[in-house]
N, CA, C, O and CB atoms as a CASP TS submission, in Angstrom:
PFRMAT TS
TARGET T0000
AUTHOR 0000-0000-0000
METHOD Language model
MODEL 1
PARENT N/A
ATOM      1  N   UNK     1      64.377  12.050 -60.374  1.00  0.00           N
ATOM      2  CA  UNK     1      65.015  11.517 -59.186  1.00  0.00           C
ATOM      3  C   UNK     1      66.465  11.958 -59.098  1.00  0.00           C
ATOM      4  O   UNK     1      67.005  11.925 -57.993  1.00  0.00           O
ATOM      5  CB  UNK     1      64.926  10.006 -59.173  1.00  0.00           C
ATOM      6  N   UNK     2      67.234  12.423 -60.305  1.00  0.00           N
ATOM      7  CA  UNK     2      68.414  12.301 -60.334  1.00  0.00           C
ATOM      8  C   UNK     2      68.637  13.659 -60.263  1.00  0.00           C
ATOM      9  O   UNK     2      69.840  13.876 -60.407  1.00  0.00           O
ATOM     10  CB  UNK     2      68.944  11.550 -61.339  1.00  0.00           C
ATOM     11  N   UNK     3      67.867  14.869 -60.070  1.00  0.00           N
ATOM     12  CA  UNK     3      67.978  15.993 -59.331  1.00  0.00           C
ATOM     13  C   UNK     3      67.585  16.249 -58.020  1.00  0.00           C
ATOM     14  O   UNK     3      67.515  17.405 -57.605  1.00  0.00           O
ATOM     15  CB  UNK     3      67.505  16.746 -59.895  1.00  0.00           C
ATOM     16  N   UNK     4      67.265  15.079 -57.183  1.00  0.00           N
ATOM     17  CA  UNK     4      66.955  15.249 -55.655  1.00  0.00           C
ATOM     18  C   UNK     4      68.195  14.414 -55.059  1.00  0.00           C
ATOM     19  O   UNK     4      68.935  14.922 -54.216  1.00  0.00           O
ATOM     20  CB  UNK     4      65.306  14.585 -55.137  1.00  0.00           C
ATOM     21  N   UNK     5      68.347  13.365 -55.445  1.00  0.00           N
ATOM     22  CA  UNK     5      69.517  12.385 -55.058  1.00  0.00           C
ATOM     23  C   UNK     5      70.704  12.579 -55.525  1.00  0.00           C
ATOM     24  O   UNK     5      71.681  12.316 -54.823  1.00  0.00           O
ATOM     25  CB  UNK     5      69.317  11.139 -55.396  1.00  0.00           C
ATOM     26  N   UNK     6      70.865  13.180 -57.068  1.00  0.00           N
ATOM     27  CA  UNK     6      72.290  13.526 -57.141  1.00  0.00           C
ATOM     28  C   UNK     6      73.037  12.430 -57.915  1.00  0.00           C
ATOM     29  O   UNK     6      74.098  12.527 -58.531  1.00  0.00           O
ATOM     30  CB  UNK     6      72.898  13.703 -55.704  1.00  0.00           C
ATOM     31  N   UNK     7      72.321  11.477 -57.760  1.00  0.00           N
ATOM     32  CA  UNK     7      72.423  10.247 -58.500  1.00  0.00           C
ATOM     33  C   UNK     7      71.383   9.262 -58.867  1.00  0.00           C
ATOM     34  O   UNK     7      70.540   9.173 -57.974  1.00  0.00           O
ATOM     35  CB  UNK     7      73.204   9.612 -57.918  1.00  0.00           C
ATOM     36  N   UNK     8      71.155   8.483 -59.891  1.00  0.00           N
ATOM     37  CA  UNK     8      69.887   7.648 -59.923  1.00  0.00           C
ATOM     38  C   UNK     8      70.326   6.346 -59.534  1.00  0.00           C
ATOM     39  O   UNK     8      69.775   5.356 -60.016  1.00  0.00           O
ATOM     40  CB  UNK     8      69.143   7.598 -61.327  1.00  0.00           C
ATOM     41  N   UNK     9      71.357   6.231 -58.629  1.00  0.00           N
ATOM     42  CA  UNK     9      71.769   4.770 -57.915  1.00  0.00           C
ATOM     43  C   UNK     9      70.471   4.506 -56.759  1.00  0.00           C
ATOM     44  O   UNK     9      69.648   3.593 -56.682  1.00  0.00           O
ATOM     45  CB  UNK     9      73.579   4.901 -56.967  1.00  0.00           C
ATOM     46  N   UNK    10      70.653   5.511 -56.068  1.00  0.00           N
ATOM     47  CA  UNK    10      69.436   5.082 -55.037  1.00  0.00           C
ATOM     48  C   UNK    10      67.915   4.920 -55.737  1.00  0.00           C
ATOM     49  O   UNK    10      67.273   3.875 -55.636  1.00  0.00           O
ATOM     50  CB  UNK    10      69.295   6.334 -53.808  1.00  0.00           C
ATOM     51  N   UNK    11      67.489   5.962 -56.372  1.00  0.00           N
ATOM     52  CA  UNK    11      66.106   5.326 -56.907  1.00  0.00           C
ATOM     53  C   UNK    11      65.663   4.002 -57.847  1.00  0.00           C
ATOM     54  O   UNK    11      64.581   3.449 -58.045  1.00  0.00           O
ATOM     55  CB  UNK    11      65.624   6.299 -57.605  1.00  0.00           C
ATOM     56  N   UNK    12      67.147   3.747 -58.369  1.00  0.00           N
ATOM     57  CA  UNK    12      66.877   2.701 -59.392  1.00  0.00           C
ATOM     58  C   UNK    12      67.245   1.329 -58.420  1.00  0.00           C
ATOM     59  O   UNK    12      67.243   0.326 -59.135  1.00  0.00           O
ATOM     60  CB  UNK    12      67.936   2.915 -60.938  1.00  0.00           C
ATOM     61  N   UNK    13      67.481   1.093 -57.344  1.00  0.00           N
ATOM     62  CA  UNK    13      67.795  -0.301 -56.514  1.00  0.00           C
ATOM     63  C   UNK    13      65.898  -0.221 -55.946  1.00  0.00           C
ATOM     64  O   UNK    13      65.189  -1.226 -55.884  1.00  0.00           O
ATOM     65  CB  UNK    13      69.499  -0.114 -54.825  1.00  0.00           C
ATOM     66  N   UNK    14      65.489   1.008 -55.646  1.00  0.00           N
ATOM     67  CA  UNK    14      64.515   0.527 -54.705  1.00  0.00           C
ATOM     68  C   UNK    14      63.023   0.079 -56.105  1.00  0.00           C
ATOM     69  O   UNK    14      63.017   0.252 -57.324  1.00  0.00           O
ATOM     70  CB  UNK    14      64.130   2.109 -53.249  1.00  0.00           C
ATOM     71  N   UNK    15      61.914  -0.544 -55.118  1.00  0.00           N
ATOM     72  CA  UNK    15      61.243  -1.330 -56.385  1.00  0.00           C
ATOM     73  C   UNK    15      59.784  -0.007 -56.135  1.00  0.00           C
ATOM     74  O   UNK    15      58.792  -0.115 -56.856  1.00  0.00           O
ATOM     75  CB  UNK    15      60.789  -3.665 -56.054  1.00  0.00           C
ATOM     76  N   UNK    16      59.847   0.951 -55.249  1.00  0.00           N
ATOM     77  CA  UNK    16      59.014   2.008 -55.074  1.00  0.00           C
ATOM     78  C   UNK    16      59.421   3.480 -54.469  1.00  0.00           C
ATOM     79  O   UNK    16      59.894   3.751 -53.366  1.00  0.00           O
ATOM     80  CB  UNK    16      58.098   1.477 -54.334  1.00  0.00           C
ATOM     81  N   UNK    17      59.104   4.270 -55.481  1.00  0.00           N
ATOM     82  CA  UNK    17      59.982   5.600 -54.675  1.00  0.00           C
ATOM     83  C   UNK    17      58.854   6.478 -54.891  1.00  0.00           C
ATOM     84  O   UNK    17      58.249   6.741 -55.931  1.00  0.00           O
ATOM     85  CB  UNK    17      61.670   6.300 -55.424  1.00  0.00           C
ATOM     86  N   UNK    18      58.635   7.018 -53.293  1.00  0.00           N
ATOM     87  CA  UNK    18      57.485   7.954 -53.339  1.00  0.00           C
ATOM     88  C   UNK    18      58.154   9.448 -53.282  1.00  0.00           C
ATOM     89  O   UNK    18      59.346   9.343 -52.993  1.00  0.00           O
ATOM     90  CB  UNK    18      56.397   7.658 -52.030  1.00  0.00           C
ATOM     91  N   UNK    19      57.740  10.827 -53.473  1.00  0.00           N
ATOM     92  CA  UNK    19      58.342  11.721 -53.495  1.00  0.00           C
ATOM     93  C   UNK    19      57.308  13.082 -53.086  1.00  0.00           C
ATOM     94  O   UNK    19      56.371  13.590 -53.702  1.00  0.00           O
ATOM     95  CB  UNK    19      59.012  11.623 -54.746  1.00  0.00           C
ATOM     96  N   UNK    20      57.828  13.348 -51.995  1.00  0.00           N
ATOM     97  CA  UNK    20      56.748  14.818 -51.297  1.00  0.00           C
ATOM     98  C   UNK    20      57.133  16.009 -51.792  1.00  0.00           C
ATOM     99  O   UNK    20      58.199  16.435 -51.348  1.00  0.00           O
ATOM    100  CB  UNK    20      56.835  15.165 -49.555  1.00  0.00           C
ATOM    101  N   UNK    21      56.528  16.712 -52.641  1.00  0.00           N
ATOM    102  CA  UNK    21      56.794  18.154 -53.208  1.00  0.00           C
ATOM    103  C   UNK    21      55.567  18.983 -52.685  1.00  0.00           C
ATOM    104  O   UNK    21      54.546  18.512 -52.184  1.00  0.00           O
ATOM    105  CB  UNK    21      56.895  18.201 -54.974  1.00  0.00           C
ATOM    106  N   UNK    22      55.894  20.446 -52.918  1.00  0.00           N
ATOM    107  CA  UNK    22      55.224  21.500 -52.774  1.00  0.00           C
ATOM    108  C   UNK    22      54.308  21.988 -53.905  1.00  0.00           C
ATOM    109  O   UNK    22      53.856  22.945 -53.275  1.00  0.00           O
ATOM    110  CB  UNK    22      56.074  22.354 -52.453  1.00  0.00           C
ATOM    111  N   UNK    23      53.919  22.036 -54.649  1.00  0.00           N
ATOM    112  CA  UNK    23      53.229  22.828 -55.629  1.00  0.00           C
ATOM    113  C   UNK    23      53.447  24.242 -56.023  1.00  0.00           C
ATOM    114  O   UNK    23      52.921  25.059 -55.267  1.00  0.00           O
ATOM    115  CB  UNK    23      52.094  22.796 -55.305  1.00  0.00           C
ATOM    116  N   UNK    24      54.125  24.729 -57.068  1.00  0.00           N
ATOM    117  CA  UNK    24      54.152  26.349 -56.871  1.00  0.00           C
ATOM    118  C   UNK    24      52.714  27.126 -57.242  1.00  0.00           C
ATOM    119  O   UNK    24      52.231  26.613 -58.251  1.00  0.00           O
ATOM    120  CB  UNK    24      55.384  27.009 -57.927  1.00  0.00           C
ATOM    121  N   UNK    25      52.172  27.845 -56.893  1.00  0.00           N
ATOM    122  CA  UNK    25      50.836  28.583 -57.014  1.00  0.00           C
ATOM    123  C   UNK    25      51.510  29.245 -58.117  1.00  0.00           C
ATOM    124  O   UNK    25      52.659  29.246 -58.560  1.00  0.00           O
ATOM    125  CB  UNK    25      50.140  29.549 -55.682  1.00  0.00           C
ATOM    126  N   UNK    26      50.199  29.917 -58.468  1.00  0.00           N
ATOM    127  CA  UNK    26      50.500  31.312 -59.826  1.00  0.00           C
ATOM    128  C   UNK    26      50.627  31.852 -58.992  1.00  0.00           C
ATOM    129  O   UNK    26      51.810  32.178 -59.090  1.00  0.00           O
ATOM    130  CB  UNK    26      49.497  32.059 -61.039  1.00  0.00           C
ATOM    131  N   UNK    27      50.025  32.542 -57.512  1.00  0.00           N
ATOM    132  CA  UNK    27      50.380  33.914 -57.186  1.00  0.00           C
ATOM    133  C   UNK    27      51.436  33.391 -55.921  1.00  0.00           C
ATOM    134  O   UNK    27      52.123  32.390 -55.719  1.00  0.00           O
ATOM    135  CB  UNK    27      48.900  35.037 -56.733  1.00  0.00           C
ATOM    136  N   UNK    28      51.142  34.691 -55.187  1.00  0.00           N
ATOM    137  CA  UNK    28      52.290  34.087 -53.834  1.00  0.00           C
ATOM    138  C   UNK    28      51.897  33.595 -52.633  1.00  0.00           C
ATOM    139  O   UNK    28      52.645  33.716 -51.663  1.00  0.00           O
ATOM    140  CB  UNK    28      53.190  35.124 -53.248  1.00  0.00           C
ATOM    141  N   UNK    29      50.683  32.979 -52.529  1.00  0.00           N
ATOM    142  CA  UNK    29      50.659  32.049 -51.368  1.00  0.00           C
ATOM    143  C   UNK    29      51.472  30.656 -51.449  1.00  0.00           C
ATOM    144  O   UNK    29      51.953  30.441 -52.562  1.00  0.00           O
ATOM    145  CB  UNK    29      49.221  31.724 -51.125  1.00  0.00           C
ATOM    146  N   UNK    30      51.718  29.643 -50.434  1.00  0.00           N
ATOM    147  CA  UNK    30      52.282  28.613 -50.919  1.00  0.00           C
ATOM    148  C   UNK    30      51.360  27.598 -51.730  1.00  0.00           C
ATOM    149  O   UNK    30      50.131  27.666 -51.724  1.00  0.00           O
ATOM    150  CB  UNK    30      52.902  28.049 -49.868  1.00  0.00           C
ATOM    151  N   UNK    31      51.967  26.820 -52.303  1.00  0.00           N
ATOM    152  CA  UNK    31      51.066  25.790 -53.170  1.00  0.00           C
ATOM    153  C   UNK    31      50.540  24.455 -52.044  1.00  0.00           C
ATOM    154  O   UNK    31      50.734  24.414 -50.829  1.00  0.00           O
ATOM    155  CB  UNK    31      52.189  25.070 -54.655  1.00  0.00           C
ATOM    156  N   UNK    32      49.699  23.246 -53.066  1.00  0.00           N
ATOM    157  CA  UNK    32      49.618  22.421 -52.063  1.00  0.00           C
ATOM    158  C   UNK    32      50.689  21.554 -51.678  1.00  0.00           C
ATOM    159  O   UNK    32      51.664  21.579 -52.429  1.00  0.00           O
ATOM    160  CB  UNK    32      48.671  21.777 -52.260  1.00  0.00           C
ATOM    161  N   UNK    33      50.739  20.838 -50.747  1.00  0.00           N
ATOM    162  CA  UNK    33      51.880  19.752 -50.809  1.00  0.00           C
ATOM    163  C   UNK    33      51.207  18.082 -51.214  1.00  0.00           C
ATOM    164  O   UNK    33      50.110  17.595 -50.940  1.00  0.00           O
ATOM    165  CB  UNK    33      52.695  19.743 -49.088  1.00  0.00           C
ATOM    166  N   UNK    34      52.079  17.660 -51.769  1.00  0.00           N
ATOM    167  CA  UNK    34      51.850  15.942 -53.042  1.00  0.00           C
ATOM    168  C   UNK    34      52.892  15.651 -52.504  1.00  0.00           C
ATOM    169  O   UNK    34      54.032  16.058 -52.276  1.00  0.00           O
ATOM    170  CB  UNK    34      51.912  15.823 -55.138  1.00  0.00           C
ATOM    171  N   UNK    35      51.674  14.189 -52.235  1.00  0.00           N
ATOM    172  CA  UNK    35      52.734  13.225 -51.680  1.00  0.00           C
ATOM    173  C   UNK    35      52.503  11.784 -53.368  1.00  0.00           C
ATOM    174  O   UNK    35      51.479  11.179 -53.685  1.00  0.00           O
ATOM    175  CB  UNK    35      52.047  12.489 -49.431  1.00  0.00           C
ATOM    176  N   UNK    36      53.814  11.732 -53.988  1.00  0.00           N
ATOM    177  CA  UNK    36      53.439  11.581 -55.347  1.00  0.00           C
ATOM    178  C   UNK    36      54.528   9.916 -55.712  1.00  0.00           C
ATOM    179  O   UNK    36      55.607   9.681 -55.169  1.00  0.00           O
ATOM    180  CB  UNK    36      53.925  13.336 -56.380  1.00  0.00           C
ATOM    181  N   UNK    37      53.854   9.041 -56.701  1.00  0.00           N
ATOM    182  CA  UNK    37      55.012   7.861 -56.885  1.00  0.00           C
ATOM    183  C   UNK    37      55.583   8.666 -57.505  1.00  0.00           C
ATOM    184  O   UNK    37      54.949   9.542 -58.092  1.00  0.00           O
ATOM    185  CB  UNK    37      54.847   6.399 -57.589  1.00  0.00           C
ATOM    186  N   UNK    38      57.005   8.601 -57.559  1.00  0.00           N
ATOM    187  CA  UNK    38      57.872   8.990 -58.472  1.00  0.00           C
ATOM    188  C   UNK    38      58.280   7.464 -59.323  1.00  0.00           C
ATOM    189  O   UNK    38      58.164   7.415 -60.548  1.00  0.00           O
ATOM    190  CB  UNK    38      59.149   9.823 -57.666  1.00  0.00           C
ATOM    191  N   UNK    39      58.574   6.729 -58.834  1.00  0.00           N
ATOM    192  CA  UNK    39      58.583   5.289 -59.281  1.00  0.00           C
ATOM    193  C   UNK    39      58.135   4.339 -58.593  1.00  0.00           C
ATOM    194  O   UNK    39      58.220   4.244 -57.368  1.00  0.00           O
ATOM    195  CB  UNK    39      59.654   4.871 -59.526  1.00  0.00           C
ATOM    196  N   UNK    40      57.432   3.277 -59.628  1.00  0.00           N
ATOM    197  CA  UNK    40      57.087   2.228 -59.012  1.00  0.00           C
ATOM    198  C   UNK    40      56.917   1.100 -60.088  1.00  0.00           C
ATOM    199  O   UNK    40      56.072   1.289 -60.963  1.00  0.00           O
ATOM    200  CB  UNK    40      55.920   2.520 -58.203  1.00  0.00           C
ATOM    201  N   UNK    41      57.882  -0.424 -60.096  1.00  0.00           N
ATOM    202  CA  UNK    41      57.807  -1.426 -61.136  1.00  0.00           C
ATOM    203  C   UNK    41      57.038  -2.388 -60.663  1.00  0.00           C
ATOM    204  O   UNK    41      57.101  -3.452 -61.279  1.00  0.00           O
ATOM    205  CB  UNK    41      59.039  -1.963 -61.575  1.00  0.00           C
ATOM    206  N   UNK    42      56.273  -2.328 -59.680  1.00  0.00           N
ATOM    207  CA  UNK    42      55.217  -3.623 -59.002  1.00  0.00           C
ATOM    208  C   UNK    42      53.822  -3.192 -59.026  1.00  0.00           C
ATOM    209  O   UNK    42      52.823  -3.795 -58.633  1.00  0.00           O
ATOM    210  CB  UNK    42      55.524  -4.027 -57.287  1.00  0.00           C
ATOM    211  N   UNK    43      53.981  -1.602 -59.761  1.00  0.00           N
ATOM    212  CA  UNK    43      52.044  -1.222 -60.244  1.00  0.00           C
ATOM    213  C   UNK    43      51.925   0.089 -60.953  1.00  0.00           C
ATOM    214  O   UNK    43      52.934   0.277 -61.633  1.00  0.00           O
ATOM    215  CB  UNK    43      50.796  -0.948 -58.681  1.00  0.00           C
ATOM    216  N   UNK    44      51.448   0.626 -61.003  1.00  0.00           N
ATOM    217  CA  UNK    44      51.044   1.730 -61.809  1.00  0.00           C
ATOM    218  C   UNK    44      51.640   2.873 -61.167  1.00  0.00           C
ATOM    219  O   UNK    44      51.251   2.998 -60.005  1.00  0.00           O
ATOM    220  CB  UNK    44      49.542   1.869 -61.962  1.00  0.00           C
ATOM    221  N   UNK    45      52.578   3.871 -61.606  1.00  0.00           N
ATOM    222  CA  UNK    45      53.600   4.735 -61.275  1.00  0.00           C
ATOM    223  C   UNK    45      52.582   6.067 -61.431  1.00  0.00           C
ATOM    224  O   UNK    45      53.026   7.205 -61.581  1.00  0.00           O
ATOM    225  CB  UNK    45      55.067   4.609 -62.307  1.00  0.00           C
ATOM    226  N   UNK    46      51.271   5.774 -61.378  1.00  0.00           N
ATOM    227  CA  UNK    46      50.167   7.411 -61.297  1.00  0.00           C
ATOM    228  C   UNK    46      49.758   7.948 -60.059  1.00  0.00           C
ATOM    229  O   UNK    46      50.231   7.442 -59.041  1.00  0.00           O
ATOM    230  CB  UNK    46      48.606   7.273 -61.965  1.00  0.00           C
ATOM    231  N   UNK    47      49.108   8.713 -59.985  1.00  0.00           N
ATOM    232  CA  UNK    47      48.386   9.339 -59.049  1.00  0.00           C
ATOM    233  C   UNK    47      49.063   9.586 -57.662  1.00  0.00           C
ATOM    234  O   UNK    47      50.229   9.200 -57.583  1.00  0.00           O
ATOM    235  CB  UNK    47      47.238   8.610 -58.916  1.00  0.00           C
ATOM    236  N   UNK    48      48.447  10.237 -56.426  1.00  0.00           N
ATOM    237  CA  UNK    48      48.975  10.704 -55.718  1.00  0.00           C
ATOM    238  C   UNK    48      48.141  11.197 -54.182  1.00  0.00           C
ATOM    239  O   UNK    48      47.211  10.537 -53.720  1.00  0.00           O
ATOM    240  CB  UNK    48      49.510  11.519 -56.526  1.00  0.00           C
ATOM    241  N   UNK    49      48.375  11.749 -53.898  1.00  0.00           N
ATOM    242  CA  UNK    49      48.054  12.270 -52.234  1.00  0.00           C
ATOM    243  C   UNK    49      47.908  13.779 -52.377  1.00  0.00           C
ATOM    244  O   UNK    49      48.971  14.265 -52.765  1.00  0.00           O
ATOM    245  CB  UNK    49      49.457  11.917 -50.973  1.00  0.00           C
ATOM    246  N   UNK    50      47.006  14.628 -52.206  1.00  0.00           N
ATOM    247  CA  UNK    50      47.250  16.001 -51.186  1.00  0.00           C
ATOM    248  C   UNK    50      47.358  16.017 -49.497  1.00  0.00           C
ATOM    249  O   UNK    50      46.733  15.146 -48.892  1.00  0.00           O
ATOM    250  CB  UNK    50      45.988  16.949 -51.436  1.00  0.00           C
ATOM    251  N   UNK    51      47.948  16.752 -48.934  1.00  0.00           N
ATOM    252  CA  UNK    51      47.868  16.948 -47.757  1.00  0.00           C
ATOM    253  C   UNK    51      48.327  18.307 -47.584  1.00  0.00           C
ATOM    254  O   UNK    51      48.555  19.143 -48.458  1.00  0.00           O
ATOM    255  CB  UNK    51      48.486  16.002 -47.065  1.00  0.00           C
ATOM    256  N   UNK    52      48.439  18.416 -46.198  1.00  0.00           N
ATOM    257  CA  UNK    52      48.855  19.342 -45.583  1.00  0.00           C
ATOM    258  C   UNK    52      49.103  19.718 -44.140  1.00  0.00           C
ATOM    259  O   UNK    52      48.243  19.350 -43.339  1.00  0.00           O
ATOM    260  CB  UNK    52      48.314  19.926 -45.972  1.00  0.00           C
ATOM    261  N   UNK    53      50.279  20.483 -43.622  1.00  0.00           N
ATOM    262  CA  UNK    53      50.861  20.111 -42.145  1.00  0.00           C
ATOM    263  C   UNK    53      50.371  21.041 -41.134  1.00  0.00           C
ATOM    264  O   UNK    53      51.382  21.742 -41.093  1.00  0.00           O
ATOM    265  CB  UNK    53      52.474  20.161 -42.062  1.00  0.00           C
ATOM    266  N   UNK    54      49.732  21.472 -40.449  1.00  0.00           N
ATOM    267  CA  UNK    54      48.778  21.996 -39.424  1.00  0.00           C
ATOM    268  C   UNK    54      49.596  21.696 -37.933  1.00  0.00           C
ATOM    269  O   UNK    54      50.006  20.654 -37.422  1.00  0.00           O
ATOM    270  CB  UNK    54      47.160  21.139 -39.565  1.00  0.00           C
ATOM    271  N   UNK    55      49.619  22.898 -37.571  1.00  0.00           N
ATOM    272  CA  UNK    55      50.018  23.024 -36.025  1.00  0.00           C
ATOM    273  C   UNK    55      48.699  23.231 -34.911  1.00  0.00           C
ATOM    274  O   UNK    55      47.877  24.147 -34.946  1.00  0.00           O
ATOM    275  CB  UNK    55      51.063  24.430 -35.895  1.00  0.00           C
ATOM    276  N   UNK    56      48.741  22.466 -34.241  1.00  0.00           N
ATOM    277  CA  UNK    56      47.750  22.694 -33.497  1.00  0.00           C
ATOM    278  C   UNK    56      47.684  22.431 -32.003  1.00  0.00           C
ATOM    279  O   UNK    56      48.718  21.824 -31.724  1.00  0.00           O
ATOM    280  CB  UNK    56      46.910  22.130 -34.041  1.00  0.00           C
ATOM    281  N   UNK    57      46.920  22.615 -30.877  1.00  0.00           N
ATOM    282  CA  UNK    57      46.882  21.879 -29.500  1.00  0.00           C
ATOM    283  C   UNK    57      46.456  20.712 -29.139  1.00  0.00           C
ATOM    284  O   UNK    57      45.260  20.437 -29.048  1.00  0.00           O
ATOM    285  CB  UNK    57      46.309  22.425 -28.756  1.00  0.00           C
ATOM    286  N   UNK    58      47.280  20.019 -28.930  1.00  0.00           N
ATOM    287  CA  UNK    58      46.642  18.642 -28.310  1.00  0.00           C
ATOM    288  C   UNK    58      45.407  19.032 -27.522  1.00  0.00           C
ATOM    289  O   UNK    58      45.223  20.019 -26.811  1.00  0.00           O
ATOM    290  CB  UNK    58      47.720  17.802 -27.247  1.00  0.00           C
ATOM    291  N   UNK    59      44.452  17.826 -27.877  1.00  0.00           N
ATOM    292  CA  UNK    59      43.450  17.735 -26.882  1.00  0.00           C
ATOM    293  C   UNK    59      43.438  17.178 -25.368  1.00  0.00           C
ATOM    294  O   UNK    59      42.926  17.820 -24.451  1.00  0.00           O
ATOM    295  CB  UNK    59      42.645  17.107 -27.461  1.00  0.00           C
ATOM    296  N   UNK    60      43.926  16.181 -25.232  1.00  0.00           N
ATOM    297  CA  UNK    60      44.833  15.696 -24.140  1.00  0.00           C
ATOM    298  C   UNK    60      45.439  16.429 -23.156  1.00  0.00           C
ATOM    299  O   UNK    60      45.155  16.552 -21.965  1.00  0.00           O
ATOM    300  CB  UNK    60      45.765  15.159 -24.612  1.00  0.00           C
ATOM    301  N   UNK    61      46.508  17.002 -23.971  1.00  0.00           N
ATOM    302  CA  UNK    61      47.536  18.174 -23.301  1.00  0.00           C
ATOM    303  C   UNK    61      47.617  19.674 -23.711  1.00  0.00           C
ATOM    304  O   UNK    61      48.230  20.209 -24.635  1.00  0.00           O
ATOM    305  CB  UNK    61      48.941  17.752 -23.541  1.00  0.00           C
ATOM    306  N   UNK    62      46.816  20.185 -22.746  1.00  0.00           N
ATOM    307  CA  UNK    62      46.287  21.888 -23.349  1.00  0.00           C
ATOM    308  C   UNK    62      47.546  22.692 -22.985  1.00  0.00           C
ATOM    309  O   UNK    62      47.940  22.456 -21.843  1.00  0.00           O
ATOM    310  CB  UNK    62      44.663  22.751 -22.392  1.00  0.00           C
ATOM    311  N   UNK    63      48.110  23.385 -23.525  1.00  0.00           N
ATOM    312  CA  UNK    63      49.363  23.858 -24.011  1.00  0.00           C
ATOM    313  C   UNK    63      50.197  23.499 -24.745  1.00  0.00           C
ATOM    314  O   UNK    63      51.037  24.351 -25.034  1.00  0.00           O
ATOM    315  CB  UNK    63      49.928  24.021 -23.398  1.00  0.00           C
ATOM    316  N   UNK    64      50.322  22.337 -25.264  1.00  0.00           N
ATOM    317  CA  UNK    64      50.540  21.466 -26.058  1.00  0.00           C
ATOM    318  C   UNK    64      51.129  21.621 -27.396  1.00  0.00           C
ATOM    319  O   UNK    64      50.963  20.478 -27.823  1.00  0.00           O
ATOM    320  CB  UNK    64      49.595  20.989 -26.103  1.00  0.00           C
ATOM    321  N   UNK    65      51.631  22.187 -28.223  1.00  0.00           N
ATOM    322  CA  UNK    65      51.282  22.125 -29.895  1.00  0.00           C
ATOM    323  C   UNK    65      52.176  20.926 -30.413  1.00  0.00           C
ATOM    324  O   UNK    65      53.160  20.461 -29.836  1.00  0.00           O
ATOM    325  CB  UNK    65      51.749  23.715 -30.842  1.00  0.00           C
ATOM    326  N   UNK    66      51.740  20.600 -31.384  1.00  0.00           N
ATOM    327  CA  UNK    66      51.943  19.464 -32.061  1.00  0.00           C
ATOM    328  C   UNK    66      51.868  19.510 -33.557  1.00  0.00           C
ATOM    329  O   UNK    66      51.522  20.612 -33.985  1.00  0.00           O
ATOM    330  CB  UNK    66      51.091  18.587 -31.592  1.00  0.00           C
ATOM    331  N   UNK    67      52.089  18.648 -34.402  1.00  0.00           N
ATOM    332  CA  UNK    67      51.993  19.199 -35.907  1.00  0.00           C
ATOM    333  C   UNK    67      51.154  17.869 -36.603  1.00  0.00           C
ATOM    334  O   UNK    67      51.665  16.833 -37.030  1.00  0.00           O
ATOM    335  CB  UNK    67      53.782  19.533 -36.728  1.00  0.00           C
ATOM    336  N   UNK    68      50.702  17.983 -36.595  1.00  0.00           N
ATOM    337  CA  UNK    68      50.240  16.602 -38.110  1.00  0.00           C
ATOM    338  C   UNK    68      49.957  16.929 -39.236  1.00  0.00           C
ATOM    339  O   UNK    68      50.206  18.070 -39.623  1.00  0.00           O
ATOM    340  CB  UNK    68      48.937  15.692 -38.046  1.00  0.00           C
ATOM    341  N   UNK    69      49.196  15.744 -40.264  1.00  0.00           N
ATOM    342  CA  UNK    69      49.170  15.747 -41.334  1.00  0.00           C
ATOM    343  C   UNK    69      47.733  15.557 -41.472  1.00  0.00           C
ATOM    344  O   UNK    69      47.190  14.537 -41.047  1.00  0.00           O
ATOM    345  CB  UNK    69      50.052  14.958 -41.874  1.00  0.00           C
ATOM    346  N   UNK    70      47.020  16.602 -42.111  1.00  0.00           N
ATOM    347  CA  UNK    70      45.857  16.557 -42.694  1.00  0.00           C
ATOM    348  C   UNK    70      45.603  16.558 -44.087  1.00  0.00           C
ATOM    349  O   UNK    70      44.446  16.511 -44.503  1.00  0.00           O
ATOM    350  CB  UNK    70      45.295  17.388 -42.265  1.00  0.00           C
TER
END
């Protein structure tokens, strides 16, 4: 935490700190992205999320692009 913040004042007040990284691959495509606890004192500080951010056209509104999270 104390190489993203610069300090461990902010992660150590809050009682859950989640943290979104990239994954580096072995070769050169990009890795996945983790959505990961970095801390947590009210349960188990394991496991995590994959996702990933996709541009696409609304269905609604055709011309549209938009981004979410899959």
């Amino acid at each position: 935490m104390e190489r993203v913040t610069g300090s461990l004042a902010f992660g150590a007040l809050a009682r859950g700190v989640m943290m979104a990284v990239r994954e580096q691959a072995e070769d050169k495509r990009p890795g996945r992205r983790l959505l990961l606890r970095a801390k947590s004192n009210i349960g188990p500080d394991t496991g995590g999320f994959v996702y990933d951010l996709v541009q696409d056209t609304l269905a609604a509104y055709p011309g549209v692009i938009a981004s979410s999270v899959r």
